[in-house]
C-alpha positions as CSV (number, residue, x, y, z in Angstrom):
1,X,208.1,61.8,-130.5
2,X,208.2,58.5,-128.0
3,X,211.4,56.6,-128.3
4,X,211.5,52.7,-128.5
5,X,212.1,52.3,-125.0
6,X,208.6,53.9,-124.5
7,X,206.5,51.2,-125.9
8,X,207.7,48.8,-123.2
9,X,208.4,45.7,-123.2
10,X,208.5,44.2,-127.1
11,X,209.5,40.7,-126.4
12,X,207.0,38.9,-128.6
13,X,205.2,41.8,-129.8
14,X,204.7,42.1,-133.6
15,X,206.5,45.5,-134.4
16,X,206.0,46.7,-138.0
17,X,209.0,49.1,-139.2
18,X,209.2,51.3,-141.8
19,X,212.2,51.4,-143.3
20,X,214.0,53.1,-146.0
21,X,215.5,50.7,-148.1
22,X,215.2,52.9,-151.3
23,X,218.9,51.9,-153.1
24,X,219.7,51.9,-156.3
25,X,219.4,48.9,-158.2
26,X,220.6,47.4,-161.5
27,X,219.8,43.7,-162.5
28,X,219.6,42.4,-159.2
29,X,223.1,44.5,-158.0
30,X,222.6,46.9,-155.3
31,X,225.0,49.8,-156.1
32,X,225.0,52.0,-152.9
33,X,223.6,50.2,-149.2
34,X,224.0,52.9,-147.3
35,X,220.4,53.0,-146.8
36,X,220.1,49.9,-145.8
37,X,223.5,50.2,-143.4
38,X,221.7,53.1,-141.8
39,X,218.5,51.2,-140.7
40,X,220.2,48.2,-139.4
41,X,220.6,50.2,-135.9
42,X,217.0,50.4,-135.1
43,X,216.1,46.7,-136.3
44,X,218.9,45.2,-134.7
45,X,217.3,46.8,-131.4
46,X,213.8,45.6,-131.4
47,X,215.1,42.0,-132.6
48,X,217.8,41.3,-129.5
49,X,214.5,42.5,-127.4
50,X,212.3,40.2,-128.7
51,X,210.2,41.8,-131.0
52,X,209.1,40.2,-134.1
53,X,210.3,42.5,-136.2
54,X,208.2,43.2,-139.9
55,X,209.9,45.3,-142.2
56,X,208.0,47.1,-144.7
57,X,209.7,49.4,-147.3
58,X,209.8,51.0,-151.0
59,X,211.8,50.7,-154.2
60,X,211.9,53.0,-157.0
61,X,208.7,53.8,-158.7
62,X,207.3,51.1,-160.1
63,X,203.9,51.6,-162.4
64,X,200.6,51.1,-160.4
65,X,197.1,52.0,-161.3
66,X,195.1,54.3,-159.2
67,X,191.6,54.0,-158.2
68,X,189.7,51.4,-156.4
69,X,188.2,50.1,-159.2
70,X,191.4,48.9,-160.5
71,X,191.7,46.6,-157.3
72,X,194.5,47.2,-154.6
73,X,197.4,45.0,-155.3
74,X,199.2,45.4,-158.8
75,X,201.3,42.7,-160.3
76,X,204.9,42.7,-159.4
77,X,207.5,44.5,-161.2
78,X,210.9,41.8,-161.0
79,X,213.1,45.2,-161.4
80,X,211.6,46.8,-158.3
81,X,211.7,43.7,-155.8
82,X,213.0,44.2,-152.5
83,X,214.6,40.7,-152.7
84,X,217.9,41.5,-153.1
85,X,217.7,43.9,-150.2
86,X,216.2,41.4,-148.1
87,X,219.8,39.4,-148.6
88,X,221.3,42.6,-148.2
89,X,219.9,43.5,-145.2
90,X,220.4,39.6,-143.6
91,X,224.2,39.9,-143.9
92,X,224.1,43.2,-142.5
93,X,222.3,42.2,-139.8
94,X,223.9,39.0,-139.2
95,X,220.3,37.0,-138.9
96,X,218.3,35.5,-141.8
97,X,215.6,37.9,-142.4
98,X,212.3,36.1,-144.1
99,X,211.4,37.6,-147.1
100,X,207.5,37.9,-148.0
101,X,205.8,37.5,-152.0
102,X,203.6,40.4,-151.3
103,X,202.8,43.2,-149.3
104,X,199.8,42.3,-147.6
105,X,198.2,39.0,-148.8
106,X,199.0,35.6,-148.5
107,X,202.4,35.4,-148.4
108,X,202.9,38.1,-145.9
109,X,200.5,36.9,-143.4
110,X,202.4,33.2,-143.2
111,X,205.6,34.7,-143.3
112,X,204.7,37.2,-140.2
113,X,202.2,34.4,-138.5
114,X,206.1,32.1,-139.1
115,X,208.1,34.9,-137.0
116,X,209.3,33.7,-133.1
117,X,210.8,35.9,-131.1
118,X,214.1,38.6,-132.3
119,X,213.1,37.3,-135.6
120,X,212.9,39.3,-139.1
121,X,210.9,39.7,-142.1
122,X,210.8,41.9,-144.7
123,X,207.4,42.7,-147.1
124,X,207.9,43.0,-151.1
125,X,207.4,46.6,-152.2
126,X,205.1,48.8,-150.8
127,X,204.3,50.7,-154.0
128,X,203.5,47.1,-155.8
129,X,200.7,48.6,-153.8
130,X,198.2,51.7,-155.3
131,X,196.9,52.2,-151.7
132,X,200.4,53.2,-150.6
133,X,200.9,56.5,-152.6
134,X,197.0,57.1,-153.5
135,X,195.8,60.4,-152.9
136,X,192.3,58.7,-152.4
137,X,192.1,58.9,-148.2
138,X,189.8,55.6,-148.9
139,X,192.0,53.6,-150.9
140,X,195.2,54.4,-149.1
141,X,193.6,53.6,-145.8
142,X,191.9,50.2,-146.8
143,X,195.7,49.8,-147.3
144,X,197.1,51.1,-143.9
145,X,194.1,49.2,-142.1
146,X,195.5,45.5,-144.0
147,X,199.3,46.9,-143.4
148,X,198.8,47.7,-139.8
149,X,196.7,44.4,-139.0
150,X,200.1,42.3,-139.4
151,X,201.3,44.2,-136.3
152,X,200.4,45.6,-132.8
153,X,203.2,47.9,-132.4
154,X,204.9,50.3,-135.6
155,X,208.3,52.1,-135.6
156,X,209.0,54.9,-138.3
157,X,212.2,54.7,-139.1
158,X,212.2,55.8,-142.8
159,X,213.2,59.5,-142.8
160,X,213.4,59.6,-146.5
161,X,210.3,58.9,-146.8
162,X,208.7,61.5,-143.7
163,X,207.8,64.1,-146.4
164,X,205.6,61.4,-148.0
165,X,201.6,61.2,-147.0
166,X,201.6,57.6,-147.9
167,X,199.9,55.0,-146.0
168,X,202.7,53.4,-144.6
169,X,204.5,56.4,-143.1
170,X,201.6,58.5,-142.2
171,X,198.1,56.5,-141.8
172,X,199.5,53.4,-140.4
173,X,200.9,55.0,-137.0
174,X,197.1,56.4,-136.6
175,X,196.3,52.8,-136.3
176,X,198.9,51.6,-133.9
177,X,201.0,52.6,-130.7
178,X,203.9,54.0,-132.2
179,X,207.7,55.8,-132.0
180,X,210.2,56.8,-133.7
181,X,213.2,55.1,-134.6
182,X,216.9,56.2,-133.8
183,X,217.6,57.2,-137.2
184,X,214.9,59.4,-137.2
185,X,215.2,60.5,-133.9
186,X,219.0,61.2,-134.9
187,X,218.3,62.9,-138.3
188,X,215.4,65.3,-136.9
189,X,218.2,66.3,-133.6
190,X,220.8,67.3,-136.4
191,X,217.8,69.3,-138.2
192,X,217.0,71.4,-135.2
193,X,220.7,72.3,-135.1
194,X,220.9,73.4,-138.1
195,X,217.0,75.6,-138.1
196,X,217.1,76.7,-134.0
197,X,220.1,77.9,-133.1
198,X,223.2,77.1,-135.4
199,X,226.6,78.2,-134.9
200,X,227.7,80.8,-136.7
201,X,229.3,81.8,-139.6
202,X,226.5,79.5,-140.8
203,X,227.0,78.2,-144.2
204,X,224.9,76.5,-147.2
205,X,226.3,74.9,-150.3
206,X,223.6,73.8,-152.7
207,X,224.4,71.9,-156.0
208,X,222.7,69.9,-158.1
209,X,220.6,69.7,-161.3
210,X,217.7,72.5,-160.9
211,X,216.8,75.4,-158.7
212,X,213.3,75.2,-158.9
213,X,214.1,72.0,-156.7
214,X,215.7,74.3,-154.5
215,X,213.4,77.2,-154.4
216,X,211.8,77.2,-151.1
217,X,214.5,76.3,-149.2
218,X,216.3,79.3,-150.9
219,X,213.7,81.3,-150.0
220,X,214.0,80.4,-145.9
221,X,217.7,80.1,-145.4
222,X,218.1,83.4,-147.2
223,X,216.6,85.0,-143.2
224,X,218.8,82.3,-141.5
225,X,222.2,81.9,-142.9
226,X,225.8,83.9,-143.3
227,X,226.5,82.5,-146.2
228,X,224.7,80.6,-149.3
229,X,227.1,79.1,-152.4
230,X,225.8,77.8,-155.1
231,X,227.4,75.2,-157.3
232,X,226.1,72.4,-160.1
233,X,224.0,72.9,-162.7
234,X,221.2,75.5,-160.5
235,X,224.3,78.0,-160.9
236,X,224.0,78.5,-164.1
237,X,220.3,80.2,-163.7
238,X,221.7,82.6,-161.1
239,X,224.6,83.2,-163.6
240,X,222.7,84.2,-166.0
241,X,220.3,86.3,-164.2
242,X,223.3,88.2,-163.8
243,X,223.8,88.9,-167.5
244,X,226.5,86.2,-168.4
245,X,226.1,84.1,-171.4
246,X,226.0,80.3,-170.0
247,X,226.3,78.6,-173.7
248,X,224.9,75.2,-173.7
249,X,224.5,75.0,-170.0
250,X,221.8,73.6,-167.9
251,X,219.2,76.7,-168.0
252,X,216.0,77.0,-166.1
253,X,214.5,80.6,-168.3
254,X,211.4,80.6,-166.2
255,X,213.4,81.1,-162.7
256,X,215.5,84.1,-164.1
257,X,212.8,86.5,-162.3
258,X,212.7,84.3,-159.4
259,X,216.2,84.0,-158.9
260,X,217.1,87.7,-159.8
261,X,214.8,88.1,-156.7
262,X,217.3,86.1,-154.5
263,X,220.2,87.7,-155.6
264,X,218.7,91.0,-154.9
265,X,217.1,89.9,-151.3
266,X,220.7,88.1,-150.3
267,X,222.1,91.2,-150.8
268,X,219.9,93.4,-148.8
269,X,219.8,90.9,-145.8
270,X,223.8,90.7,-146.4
271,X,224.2,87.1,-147.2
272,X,227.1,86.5,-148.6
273,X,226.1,84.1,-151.9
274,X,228.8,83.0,-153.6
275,X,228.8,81.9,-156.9
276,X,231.3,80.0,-159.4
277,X,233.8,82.4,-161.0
278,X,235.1,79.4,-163.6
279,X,233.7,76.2,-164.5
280,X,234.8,73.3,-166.8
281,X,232.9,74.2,-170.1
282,X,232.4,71.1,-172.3
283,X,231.5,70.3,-175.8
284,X,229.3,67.9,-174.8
285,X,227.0,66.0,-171.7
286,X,229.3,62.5,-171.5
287,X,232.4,61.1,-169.5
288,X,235.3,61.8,-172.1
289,X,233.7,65.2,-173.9
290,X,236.6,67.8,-174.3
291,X,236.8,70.4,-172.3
292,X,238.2,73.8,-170.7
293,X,238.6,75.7,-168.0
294,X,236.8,79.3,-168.6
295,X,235.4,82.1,-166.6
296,X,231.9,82.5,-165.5
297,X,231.7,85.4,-168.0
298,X,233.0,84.0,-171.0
299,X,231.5,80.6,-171.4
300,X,231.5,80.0,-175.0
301,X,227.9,79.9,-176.6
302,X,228.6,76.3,-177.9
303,X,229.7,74.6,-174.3
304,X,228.1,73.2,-171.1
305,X,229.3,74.0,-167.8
306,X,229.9,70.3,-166.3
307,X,231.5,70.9,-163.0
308,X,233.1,74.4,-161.3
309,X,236.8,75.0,-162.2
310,X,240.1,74.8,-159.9
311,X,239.4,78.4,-158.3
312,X,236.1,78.1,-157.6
313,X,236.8,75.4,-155.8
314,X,239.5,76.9,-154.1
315,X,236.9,79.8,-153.4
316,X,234.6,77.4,-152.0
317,X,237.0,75.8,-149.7
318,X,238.1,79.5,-148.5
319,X,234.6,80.5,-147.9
320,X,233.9,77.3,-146.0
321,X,236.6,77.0,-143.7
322,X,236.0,79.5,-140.9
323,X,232.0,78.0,-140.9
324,X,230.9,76.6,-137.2
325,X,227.9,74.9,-139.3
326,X,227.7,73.8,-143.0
327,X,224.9,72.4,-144.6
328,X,225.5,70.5,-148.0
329,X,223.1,69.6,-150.6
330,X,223.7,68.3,-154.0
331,X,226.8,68.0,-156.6
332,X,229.0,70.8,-157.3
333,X,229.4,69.1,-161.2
334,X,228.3,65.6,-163.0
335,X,229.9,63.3,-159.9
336,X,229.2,60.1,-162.1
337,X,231.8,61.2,-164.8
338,X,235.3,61.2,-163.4
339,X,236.2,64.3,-164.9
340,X,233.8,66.2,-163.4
341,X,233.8,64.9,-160.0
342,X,236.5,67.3,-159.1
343,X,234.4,70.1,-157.9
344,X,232.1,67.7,-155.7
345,X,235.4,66.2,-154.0
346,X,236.8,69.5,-153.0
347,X,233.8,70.5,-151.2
348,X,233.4,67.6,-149.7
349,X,237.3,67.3,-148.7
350,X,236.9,71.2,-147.5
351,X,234.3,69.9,-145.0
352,X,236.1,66.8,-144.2
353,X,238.8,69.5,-143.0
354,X,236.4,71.6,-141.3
355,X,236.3,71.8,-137.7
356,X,232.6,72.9,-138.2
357,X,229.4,70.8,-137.5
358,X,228.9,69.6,-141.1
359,X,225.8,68.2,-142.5
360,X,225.3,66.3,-145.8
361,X,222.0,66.6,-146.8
362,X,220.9,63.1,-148.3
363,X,220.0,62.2,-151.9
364,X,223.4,62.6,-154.4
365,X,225.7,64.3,-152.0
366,X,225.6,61.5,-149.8
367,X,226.1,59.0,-152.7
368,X,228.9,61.0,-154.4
369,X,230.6,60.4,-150.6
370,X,230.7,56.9,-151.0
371,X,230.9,56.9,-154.8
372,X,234.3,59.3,-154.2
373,X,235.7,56.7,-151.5
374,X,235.4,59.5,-148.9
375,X,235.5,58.8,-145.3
376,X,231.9,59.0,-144.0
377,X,233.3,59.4,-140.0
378,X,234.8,62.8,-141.5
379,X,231.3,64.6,-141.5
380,X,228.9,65.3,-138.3
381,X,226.4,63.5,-140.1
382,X,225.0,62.4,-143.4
383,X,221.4,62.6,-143.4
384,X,219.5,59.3,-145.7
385,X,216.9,61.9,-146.8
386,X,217.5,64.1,-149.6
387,X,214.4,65.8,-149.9
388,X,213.0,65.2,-146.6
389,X,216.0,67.3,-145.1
390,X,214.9,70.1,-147.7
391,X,211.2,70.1,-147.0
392,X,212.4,70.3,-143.1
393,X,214.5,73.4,-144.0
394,X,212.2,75.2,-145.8
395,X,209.7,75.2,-142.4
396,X,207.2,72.6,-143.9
397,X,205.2,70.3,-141.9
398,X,206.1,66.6,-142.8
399,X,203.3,64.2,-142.7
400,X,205.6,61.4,-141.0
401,X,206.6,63.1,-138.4
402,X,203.5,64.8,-137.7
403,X,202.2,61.3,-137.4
404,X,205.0,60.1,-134.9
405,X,204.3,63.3,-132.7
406,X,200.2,62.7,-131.8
């Protein structure tokens, strides 16, 4: 992929960016910027040289209608404006950054035709758009050909977004020199460190909600990696595929085969998977619900497993801290409830201790970091792309990338 400095000299050249600026949002409050701190590097860059610098990100889902016939531009949705962001992302950046109406109309075209030199704008939501995620090649590139005529020069620098075939991240750099910026260039360097050659004893710690989110990646790391735990609600699959009662917990039935296969396969290749051996079992999903500490083989048929207990975590921390490399991805418990944030905060504090090259992979680790008052500096790297840094690790080709590579 070409750098920045390979498309020469910017200095007056419209440069279109795509950035991630995908942050949670409540009534005009963003709760977590740490997408938006990550991209400053990269726009920063192409403003002090001169570019004209066009921002052009999502939000959220908002509702669109597919199909040509529909027409291309759907009507705003106030909840899923960039606006606040734009603000955001001026303070950040220490420079007023212009904000447009619209993606491509009227108001984007006077607000880019408006830019001198080292200035910056940002366009309203891309997915106020039904070109931007439409799976018709037509639609979605009427909408790259009216995105990519603000601009002579494009930049992708939205890795959480890379595993997306949306116009702007995979049709518009057909259209336009192109590069890739440093956080993508940084996030796809710590990727091929962890997939080429890592550092052994190699470890993966995968949490969260579901496994069938995690399946494929399970599938590859099981011929790469020394060890595999498994933590947050996925665990209570595996445990029960090995005959314990789970109660009330978070059960996916139709991956018992699938992950009976795992445990099975782990075993013969002699990965060491390492699952809970207590969790807290509540009576109930909410922040003050009673609860106990129990064994993983006596979970009581009328509780939920809401975080892994005190020597799991211990466990955990043991089996993590000889590890020269350490992927993380996704809660050990329910983060957002204070009582159950304990697991997630000794994993992460087990890392922070590590002298290993640690990685957290995007999506909730990476906001339970911030949301924990964790120090970022204390990990290698925290990668902005949850599922991108998945799709990577399970060998799949990601249409933003491919792009930035022709």
């Amino acid at each position: 992929m070409r750098t920045i400095d390979e498309l020469g000299d910017v200095r007056g050249k419209r440069v279109l960016v795509r950035s991630d600026l995908n942050v949670p949002l409540a009534d005009g409050v963003i709760g977590d910027d740490g997408r938006i701190r990550a991209s400053v590097p990269t726009i920063n860059e192409l403003a002090e040289k001169g570019a004209r610098v066009i921002v052009c990100a999502h939000l959220g889902r908002p509702a669109v209608s597919f199909g040509r016939a529909s027409g291309t531009t759907q009507k705003p949705q106030p909840e899923f404006s960039l606006k606040p962001v734009a603000a955001r992302l001026g303070e950040l950046l220490g420079r007023e950054v212009r904000f447009a109406d619209d993606t491509v109309g009227d108001s984007a075209k006077a607000t880019v035709d408006a830019l001198a030199d080292g200035e910056v704008a940002l366009l309203e939501n891309l997915r106020f758009n039904a070109g931007e995620t439409s799976k018709d090649d037509a639609e979605r590139g009427a909408f790259a050909d009216a995105l990519a005529g603000l601009a002579e020069l494009y930049v992708g620098d939205g890795f959480g977004a890379v595993h997306r075939k949306h116009a702007s991240v995979y049709d518009v750099p057909q259209r336009l020199p192109h590069a890739a910026g440093g956080l993508v260039a940084a996030e796809v360097e710590v990727l091929k460190q962890l997939t080429e050659d890592p550092k052994r004893p190699y470890a993966v710690v995968l949490g969260g909600a579901k496994v069938s989110d995690k399946l494929g990646v399970i599938a590859n790391l099981l011929g790469k990696v020394d060890r595999l735990l498994i933590g947050g609600g996925m665990a209570y699959t595996f445990l029960k595929a090995q005959g314990h009662e789970v109660g009330n917990s978070l059960l996916q039935e139709d991956q018992l085969d699938q992950v009976g296969g795992f445990l099975k396969e782990a075993e013969e290749r002699g990965v060491e998977l390492v699952l809970p051996v207590d969790v807290l079992a509540a009576t109930g999903f909410a922040a003050d619900a009673p609860h106990e500490v129990v064994d993983t083989t006596a979970i009581p048929a009328d509780r939920e497993g809401l975080d892994i207990g005190p020597r799991t975590r211990e466990l955990f921390a043991s089996k993590l801290a000889d590890a020269a490399t350490v992927f993380w991805n996704g809660p050990m418990g329910v983060f957002e409830f204070d009582a159950f944030s304990g697991g997630t905060r000794a994993v992460a504090e087990a890392l922070i201790a590590s002298d290993a090259f640690t990685v957290v992979g995007g999506g909730d680790s990476a906001a339970a970091v911030r949301k924990l008052g964790l120090p970022e500096d204390g990990f290698s790297h925290i990668s902005t792309g949850g599922g991108a840094s998945l799709e990577y690790l399970e060998g799949k080709s990601l249409p933003g990338l491919a792009a930035l590579e022709d």
